[in-house]
C-alpha positions as CSV (number, residue, x, y, z in Angstrom):
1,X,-98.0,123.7,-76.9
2,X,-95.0,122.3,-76.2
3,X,-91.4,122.9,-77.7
4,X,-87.8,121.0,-77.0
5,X,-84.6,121.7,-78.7
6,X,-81.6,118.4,-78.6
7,X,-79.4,120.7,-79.3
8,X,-79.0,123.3,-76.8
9,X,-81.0,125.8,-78.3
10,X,-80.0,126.4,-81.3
11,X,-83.8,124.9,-83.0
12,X,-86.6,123.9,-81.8
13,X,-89.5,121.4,-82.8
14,X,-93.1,122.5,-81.7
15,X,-95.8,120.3,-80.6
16,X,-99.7,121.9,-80.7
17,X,-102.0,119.6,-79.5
18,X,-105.0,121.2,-81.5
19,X,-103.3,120.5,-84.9
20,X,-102.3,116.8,-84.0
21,X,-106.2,115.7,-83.1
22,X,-109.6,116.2,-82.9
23,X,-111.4,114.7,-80.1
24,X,-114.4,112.6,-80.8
25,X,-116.9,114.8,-79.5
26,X,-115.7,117.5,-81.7
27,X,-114.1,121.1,-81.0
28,X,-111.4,120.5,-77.6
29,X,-109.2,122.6,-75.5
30,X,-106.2,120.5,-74.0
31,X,-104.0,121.5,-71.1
32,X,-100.7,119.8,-70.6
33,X,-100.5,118.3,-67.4
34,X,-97.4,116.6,-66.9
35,X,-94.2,115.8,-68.9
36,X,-91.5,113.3,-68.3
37,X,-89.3,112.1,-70.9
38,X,-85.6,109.7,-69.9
39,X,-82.2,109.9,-71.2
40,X,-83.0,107.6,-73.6
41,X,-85.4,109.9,-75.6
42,X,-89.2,107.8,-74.5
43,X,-91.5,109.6,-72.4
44,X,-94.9,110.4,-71.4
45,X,-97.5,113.1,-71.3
46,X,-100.8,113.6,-69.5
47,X,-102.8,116.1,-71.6
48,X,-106.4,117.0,-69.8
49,X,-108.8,117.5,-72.6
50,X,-111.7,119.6,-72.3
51,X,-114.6,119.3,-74.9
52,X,-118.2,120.8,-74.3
53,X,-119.6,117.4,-72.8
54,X,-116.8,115.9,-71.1
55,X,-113.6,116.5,-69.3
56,X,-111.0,112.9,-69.6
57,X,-106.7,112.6,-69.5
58,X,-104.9,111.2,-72.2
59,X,-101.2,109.9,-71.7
60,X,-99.2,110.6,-74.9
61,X,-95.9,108.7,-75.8
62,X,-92.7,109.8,-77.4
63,X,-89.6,108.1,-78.3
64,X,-87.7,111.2,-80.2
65,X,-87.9,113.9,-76.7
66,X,-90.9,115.1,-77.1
67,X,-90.5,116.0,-81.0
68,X,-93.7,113.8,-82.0
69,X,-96.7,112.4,-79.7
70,X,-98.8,109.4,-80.1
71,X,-101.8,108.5,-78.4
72,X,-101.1,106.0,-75.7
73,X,-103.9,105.0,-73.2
74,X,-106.8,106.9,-71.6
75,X,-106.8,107.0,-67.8
């Protein structure tokens, strides 16, 4: 999962990878690789996701600090 707080801690936003989607080959477990996210609020994450016949990286995308994902590109 991944959590960030704008406001110096006093909430917090969660992001679960599991709840947001599915992979196509069916039941996943992701691991967050990498995070980066600018001043402006836009980032990136690499999430490795490992279903039973394949192993692949997905960058996500944010424009809110990391309170919502999207899918962005496979690499």
């Amino acid at each position: 999962m991944f959590a960030v707080t704008t406001n110096g801690g006093k909430s917090w936003e969660v992001w679960r990878p599991n709840k947001e989607f599915i992979h196509e080959n069916g039941l996943a477990h992701f691991t967050i690789e990498r995070v980066a996210i600018d001043v402006d609020g836009t980032g990136t994450m690499d999430v490795q996701i490992h279903s039973t016949m394949m192993v692949e990286l997905k960058t996500l995308r944010t424009e809110d600090y990391g309170k919502t994902w999207q899918p962005g590109r496979l690499v």
